[in-house]
ZAPADREN-574986 format. One line per field, with one value per residue: residue in one letter; x, y, z of N, C-alpha, C in turn. Coordinates in Angstrom, 1 decimal, padded with zeros to 4 digits. Layout:
<recs>
residuo <- [A; ...]
n.c1 <- [X; ...]
n.c2 <- [Y; ...]
n.c3 <- [Z; ...]
ca.c1 <- [X; ...]
ca.c2 <- [Y; ...]
ca.c3 <- [Z; ...]
c.c1 <- [X; ...]
c.c2 <- [Y; ...]
c.c3 <- [Z; ...]
</recs>
This chain:
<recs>
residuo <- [X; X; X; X; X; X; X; X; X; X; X; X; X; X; X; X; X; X; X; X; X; X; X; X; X; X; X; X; X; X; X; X; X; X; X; X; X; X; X; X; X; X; X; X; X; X; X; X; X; X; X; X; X; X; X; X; X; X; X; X; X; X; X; X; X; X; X; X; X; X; X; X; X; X; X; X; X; X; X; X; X; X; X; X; X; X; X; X; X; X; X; X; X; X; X; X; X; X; X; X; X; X; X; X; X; X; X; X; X; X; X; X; X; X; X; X; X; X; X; X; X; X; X; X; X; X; X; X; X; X; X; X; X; X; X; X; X; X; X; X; X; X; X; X; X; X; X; X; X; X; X; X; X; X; X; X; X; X; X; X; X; X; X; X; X; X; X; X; X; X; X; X; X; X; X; X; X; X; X; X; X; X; X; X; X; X; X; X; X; X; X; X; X; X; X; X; X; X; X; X; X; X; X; X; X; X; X; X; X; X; X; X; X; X; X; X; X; X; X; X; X; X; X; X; X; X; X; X; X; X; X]
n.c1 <- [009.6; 008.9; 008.2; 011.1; 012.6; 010.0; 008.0; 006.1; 003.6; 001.2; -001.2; -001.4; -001.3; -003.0; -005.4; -004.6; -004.9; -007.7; -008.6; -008.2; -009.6; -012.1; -011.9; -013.1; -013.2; -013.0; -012.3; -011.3; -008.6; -007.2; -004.1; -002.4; -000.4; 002.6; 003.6; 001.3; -000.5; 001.3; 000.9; -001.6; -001.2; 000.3; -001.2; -003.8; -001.9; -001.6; -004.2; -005.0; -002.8; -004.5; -006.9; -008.2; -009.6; -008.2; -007.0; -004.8; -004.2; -001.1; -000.1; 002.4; 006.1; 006.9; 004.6; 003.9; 005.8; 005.8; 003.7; 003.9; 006.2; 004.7; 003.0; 000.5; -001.6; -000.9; -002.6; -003.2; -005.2; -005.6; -006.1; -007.7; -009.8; -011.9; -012.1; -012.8; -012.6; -010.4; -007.3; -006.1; -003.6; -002.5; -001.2; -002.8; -006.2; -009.0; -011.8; -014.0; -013.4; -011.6; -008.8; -004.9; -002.0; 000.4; 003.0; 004.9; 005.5; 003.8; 001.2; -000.3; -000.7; -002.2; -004.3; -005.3; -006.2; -007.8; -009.8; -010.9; -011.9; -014.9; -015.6; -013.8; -011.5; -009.6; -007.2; -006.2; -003.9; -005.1; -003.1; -003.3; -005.4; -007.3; -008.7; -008.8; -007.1; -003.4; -001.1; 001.6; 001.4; 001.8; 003.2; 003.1; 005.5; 006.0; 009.7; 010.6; 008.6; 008.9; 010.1; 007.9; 005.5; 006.0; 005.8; 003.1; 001.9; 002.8; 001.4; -000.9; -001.2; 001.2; 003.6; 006.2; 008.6; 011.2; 011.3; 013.7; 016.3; 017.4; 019.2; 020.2; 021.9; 020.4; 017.1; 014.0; 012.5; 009.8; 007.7; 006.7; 009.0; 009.1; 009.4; 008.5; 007.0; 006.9; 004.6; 003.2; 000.3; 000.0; -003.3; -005.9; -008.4; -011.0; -010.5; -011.5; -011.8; -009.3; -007.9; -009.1; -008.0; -005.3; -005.4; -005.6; -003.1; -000.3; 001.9; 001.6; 000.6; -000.3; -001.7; -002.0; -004.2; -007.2; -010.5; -013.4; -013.3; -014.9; -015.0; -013.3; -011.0; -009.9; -007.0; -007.1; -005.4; -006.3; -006.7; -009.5; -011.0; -012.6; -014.9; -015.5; -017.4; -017.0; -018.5]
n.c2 <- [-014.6; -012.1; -008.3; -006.6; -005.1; -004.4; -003.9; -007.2; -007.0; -008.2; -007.3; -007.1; -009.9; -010.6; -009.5; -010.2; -012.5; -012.9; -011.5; -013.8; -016.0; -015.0; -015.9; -018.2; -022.0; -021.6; -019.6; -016.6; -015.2; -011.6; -010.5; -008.5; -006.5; -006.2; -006.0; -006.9; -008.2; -010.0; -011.6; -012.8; -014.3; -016.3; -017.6; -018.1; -019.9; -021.7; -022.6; -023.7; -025.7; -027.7; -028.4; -026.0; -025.0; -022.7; -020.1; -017.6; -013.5; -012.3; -009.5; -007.8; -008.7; -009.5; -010.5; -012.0; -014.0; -015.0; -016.5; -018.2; -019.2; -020.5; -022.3; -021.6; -021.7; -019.9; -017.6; -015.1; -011.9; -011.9; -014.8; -015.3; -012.3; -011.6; -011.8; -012.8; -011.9; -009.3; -009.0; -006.3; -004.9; -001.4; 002.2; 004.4; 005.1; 006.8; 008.0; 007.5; 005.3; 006.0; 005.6; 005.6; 004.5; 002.3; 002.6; 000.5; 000.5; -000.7; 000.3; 000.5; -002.2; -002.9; -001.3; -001.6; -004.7; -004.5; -003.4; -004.9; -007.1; -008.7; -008.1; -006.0; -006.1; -004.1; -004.8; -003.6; -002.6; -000.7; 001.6; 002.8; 004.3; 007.1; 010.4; 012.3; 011.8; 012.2; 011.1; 010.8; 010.8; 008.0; 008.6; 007.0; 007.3; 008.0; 007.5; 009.4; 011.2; 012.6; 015.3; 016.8; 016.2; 015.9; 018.7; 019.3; 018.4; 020.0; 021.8; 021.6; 022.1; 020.1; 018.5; 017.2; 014.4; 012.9; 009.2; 007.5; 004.7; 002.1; 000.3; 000.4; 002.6; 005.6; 005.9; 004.7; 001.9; 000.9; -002.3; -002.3; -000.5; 002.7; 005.4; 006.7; 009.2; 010.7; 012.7; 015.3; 016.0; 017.7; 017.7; 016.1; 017.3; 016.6; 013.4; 012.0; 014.0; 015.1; 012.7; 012.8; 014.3; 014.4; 011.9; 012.9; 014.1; 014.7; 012.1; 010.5; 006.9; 006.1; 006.9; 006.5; 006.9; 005.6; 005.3; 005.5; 002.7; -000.7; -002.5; -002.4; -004.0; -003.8; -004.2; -005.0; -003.8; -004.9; -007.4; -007.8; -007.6; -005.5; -004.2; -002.0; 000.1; 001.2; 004.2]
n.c3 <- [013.0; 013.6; 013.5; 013.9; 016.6; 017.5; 019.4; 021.0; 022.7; 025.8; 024.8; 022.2; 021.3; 022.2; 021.1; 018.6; 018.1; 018.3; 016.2; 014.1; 014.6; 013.9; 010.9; 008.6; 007.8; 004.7; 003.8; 001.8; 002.7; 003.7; 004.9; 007.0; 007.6; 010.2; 013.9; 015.4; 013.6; 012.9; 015.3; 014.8; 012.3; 013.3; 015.0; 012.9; 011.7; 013.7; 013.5; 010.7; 010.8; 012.7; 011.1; 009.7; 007.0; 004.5; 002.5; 001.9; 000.8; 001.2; 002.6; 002.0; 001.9; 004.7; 005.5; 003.9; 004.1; 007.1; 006.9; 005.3; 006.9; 008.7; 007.7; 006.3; 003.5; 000.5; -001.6; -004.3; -005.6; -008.3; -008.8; -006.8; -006.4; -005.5; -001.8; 001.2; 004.1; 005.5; 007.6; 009.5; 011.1; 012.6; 012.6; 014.3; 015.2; 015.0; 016.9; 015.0; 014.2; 012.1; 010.1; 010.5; 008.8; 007.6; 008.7; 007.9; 005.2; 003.8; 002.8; 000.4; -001.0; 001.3; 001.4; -001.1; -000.9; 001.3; -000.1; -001.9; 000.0; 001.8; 004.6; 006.5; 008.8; 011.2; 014.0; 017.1; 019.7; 022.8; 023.1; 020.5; 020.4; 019.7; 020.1; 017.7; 014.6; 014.8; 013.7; 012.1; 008.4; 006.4; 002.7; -000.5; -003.0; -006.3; -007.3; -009.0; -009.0; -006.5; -005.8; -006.9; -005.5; -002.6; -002.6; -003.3; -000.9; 000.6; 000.4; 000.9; 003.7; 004.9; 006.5; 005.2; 005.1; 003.5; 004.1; 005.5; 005.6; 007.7; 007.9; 005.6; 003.1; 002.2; 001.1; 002.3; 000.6; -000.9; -001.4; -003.8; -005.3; -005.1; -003.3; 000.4; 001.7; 005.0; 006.4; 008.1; 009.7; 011.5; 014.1; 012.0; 011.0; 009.0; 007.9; 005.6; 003.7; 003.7; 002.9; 000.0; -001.1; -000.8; -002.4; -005.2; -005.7; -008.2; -008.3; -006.6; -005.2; -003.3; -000.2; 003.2; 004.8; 006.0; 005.8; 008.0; 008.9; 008.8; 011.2; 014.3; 016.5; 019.5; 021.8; 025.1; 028.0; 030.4; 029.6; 028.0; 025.0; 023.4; 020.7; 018.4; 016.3; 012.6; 010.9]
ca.c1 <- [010.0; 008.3; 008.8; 012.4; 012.3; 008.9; 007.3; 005.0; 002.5; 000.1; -002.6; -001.2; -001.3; -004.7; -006.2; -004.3; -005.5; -009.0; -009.2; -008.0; -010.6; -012.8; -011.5; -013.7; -013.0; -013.3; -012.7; -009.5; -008.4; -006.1; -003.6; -001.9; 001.1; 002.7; 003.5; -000.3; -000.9; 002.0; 000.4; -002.7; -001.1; 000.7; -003.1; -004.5; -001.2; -001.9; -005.8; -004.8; -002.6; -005.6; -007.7; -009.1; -008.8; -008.5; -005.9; -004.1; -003.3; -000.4; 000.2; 003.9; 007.1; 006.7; 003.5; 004.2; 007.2; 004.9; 002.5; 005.1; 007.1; 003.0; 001.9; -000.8; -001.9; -000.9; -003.2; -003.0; -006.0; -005.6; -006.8; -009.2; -010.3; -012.9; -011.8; -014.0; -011.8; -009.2; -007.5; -004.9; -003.0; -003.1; -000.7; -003.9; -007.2; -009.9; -013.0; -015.2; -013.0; -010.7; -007.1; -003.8; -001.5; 001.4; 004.1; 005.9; 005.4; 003.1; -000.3; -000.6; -001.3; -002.7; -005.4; -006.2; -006.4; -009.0; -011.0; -011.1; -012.3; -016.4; -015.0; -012.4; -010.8; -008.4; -006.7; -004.7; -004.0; -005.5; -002.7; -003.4; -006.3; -007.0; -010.2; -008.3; -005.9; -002.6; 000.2; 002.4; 000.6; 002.6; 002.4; 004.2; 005.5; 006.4; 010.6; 010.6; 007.7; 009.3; 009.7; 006.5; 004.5; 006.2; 005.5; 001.8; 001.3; 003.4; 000.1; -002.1; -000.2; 001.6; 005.3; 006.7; 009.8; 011.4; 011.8; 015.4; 015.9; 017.9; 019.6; 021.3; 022.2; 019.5; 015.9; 013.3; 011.9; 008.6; 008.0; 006.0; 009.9; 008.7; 009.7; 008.0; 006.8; 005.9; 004.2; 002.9; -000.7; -000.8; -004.3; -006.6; -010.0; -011.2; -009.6; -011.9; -011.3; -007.7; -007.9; -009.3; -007.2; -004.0; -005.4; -005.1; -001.8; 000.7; 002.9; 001.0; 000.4; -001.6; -001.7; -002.5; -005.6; -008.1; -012.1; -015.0; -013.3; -016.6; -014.6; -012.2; -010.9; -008.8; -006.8; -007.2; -004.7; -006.8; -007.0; -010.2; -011.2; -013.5; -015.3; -015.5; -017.7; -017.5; -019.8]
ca.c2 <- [-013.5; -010.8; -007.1; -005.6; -003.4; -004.0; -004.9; -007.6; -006.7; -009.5; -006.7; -007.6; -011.3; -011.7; -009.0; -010.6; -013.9; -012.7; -011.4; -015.0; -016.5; -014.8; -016.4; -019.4; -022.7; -021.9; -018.1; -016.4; -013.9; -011.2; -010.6; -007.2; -006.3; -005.5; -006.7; -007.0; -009.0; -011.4; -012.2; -012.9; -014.9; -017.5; -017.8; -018.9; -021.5; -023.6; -023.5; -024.9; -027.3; -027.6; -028.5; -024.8; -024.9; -021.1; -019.9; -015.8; -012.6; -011.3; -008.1; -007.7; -009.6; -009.7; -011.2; -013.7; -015.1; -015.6; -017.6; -019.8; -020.5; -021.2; -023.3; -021.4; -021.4; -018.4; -017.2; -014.4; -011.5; -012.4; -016.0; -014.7; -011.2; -010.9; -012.0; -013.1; -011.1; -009.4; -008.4; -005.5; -003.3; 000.2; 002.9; 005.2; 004.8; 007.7; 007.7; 007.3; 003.9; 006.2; 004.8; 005.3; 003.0; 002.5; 002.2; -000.6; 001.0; -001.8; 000.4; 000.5; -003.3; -003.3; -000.5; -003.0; -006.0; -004.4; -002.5; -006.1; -007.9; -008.2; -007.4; -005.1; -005.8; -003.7; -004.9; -002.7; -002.6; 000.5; 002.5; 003.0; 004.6; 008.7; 011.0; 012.6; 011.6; 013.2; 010.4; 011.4; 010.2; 007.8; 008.6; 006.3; 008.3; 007.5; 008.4; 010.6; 012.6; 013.4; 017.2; 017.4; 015.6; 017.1; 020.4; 019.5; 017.9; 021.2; 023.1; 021.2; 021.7; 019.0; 019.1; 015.9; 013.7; 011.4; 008.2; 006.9; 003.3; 002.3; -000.8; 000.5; 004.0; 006.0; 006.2; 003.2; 001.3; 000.0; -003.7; -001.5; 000.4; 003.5; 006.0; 006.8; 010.2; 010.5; 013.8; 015.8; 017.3; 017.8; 017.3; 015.9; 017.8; 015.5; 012.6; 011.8; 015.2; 015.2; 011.3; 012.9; 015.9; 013.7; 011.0; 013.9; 014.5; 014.3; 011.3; 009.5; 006.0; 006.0; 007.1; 005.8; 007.2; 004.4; 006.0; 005.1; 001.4; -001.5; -002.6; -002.2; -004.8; -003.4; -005.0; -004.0; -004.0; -006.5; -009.0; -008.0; -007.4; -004.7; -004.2; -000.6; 000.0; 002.6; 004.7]
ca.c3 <- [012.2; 014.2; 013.6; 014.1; 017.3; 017.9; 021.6; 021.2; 024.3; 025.9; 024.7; 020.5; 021.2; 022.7; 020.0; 017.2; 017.9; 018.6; 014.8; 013.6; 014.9; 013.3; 009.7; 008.5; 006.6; 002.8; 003.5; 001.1; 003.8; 003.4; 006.2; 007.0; 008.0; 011.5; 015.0; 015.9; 012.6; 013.0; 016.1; 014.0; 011.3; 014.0; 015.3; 011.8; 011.3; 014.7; 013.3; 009.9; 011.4; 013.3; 010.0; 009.1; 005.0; 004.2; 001.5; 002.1; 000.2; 001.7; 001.9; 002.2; 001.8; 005.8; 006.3; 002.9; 005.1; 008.2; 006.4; 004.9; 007.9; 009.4; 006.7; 005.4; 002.1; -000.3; -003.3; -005.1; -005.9; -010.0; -009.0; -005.9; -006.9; -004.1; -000.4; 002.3; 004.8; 004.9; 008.8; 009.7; 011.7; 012.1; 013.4; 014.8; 014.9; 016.0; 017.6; 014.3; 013.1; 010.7; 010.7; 009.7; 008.9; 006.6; 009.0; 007.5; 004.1; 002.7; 003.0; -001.0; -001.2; 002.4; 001.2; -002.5; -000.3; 002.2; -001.0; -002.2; 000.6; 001.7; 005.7; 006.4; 010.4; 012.3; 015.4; 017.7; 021.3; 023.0; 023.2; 019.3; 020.2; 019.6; 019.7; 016.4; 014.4; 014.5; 013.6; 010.7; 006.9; 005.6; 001.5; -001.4; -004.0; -007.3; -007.2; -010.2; -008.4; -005.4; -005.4; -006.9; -004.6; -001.5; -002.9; -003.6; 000.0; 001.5; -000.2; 002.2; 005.2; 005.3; 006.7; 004.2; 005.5; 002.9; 005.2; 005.3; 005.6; 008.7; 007.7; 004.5; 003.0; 001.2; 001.4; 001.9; -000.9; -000.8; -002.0; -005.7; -005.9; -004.3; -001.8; 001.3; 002.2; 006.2; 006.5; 009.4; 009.3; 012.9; 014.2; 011.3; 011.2; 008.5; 007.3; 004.7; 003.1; 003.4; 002.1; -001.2; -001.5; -001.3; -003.8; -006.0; -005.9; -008.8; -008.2; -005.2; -005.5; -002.1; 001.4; 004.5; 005.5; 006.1; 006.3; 008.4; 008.9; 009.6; 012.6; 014.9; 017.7; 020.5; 023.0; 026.8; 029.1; 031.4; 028.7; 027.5; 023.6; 022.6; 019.3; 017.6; 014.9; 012.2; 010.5]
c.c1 <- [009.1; 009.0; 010.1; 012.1; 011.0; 008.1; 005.7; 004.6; 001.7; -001.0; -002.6; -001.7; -002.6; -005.5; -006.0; -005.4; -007.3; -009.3; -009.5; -009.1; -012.0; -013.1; -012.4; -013.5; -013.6; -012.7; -011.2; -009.7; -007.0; -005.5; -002.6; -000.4; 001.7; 002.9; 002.0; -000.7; -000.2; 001.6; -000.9; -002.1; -000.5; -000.2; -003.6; -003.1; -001.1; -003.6; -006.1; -004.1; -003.6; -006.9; -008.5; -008.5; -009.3; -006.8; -006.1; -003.7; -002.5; 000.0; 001.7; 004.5; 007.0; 005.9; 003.3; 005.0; 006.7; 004.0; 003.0; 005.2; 005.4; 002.5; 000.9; -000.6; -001.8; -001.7; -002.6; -004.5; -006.2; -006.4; -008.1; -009.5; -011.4; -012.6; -013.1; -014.0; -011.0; -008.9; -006.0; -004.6; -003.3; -002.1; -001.5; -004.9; -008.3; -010.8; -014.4; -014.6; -012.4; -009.4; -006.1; -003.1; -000.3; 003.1; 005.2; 005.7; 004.6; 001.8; -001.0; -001.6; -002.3; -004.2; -006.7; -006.4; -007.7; -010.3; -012.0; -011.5; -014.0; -016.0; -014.1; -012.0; -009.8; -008.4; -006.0; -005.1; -004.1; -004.4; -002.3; -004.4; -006.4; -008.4; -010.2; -007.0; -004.6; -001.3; 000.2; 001.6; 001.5; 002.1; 003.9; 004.0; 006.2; 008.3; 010.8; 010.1; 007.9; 009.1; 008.3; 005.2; 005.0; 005.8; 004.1; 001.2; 001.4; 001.8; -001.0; -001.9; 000.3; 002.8; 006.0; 008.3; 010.1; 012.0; 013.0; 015.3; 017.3; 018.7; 020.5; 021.0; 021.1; 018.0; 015.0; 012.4; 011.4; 008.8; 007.4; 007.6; 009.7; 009.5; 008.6; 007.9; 006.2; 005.7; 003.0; 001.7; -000.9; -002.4; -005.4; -007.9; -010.9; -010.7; -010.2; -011.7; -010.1; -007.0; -008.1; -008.8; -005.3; -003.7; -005.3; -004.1; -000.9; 001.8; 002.6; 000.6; -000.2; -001.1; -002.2; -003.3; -006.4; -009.3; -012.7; -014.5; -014.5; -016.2; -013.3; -011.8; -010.3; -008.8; -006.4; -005.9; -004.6; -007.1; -008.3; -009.9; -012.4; -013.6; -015.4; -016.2; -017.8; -018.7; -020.3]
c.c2 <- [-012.3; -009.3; -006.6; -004.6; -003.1; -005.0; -005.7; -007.8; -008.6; -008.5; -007.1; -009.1; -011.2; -011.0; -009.6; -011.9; -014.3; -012.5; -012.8; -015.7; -016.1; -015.1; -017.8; -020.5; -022.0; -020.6; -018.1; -015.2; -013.1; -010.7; -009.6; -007.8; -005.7; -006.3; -007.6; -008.4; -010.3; -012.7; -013.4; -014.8; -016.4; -017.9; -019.1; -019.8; -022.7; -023.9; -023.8; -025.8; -027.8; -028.4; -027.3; -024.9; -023.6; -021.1; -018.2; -015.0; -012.0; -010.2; -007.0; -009.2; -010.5; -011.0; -012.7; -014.6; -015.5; -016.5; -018.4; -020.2; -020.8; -022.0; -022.8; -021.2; -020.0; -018.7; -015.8; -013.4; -011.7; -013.9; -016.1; -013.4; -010.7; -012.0; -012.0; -012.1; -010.5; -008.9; -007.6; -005.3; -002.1; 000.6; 003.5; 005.0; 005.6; 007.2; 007.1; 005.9; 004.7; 005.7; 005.2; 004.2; 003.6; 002.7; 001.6; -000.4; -000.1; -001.1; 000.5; -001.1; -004.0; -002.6; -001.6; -003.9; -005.7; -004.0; -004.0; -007.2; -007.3; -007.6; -007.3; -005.4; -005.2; -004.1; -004.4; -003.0; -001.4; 001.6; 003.2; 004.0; 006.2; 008.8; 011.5; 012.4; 012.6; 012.8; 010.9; 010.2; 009.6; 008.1; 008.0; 007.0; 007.8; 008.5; 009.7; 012.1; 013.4; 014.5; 017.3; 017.3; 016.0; 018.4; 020.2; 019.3; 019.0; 022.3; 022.9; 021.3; 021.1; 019.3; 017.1; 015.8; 012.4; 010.1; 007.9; 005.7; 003.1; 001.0; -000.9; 002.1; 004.5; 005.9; 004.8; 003.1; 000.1; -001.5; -003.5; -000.7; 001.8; 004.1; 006.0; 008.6; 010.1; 012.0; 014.1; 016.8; 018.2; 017.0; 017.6; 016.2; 016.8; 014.6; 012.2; 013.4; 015.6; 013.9; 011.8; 013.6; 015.3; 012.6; 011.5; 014.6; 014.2; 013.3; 010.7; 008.8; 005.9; 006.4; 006.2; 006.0; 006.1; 005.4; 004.8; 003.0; 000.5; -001.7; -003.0; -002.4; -004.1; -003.9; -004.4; -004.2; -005.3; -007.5; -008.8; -007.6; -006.4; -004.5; -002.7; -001.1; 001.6; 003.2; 004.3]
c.c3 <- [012.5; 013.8; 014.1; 015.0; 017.6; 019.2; 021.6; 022.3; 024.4; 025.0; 022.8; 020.5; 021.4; 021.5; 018.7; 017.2; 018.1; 017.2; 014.0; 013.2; 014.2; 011.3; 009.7; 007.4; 005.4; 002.4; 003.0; 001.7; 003.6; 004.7; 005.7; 007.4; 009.8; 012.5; 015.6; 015.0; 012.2; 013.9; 015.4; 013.1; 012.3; 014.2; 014.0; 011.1; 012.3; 013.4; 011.6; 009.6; 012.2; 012.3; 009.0; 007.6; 004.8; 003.3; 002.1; 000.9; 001.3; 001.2; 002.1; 002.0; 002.9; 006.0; 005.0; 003.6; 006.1; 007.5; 005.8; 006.2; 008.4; 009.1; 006.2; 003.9; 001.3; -001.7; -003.2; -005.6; -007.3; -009.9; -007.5; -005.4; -006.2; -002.6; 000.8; 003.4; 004.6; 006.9; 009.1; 010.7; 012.1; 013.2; 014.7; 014.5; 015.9; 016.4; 016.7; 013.3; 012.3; 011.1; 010.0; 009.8; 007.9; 007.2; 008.8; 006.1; 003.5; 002.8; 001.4; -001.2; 000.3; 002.1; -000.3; -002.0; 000.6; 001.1; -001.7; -001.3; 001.0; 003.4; 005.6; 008.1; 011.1; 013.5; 015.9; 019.3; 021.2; 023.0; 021.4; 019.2; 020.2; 019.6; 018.1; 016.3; 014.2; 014.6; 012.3; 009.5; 006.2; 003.8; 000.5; -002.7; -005.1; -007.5; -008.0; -009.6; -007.0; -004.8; -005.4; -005.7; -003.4; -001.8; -003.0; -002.1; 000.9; 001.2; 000.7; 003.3; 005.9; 005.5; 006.6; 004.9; 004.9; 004.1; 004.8; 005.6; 007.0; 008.8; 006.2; 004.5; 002.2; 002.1; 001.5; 000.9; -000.3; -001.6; -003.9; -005.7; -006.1; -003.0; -000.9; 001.9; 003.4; 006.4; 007.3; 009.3; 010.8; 013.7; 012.7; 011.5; 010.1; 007.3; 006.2; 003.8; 002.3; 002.3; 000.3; -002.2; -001.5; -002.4; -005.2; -006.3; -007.1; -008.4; -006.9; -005.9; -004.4; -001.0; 002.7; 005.6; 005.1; 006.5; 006.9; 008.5; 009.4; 010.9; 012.9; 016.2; 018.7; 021.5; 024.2; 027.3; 030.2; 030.9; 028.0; 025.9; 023.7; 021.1; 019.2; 016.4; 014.3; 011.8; 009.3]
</recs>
């Protein structure tokens, strides 16, 4: 149950399954969302058929259904409220570890799952990679607040595009009952800035600016792995 439409690379598989690995019996690990991270999650259900005893927050519908059909164990943050790990995704990812994300509209519970874990991991293959970011922001808006919140993000020079859903009629709805705003800063001069100036918005429930991530895997081309660390 891979991604719809999306090209898993050898450079996803070997990165995904490099994060896995870094999961350890006892640990309650939260697991993202995404091609990259599906890879990931097949990973950690050979290695607790394997014997690895680790329990999951998922952080989507997605990656809850990968960890069934896998066999891994599902908890819940209400019954483990601090996480050992947690390991993601990411649309973009600069040169200082900042990231976006939120492609698959789950970065709300993908952002509380990493805030709540003691490590945070991104995995991307390199062509994820940027000096500055300047992929579209996904932001999850409360419906009601629509206008408003386009008109507040239009203040920052954002150029807002309600997402549409591409498999029924209407707009897409997050797994919180939420739209999806993808909005266009161009090149981000600083994401932490912008990150602060959108959590301030009337009728945002979060964005998908990720700061200063601890670290950030990426997968080569020639099969290697590199580490990234942020600031």
């Amino acid at each position: 149950m891979l991604e719809r439409n999306r090209t898993i690379t050898v450079e996803k598989r070997i990165v995904g399954r490099r994060v896995a690995r870094l999961v350890k019996t006892g640990d309650v690990v939260g697991i993202g969302t995404g091609s990259t991270i599906a890879c990931a999650i097949e990973e950690l259900g050979r290695m607790v058929n394997d014997g690895l005893g680790i329990s999951c927050v998922p952080t989507s519908y997605q990656s809850r259904f990968l960890a069934i059909k896998y066999g891994i164990p599902l908890t819940t943050l209400d019954e483990n409220p601090r996480l050992e790990i947690a390991i993601d995704g990411a649309d973009q990812v600069d040169s200082r570890c900042n990231a976006i994300k939120g492609g698959g509209a789950a970065h709300t519970l993908e952002k509380i799952v990493a805030s709540s874990s003691e490590r945070f991991v991104i995995a991307v293959d390199e062509e994820k990679l940027t000096e500055r970011l300047d992929h579209f922001v996904p932001i999850e808006v409360i419906p009601q607040a629509l206008s408003i919140a386009a008109r507040e993000v239009k203040s920052l020079g954002g150029k807002p595009t309600l997402r549409m859903a591409l498999m029924k009629d209407g707009p897409v709805i997050t797994d919180n009952g939420n739209f999806i705003l993808d909005v266009d800063f161009d090149a981000i001069e600083s994401p932490a800035r912008l990150s602060g100036e959108l959590s301030s918005c009337v009728g945002v429930v979060e964005h998908g600016i990720f700061t200063g991530v601890g670290e950030v895997y990426v997968g080569r081309k020639g099969g290697s792995v590199d580490l990234l660390k942020g600031d």
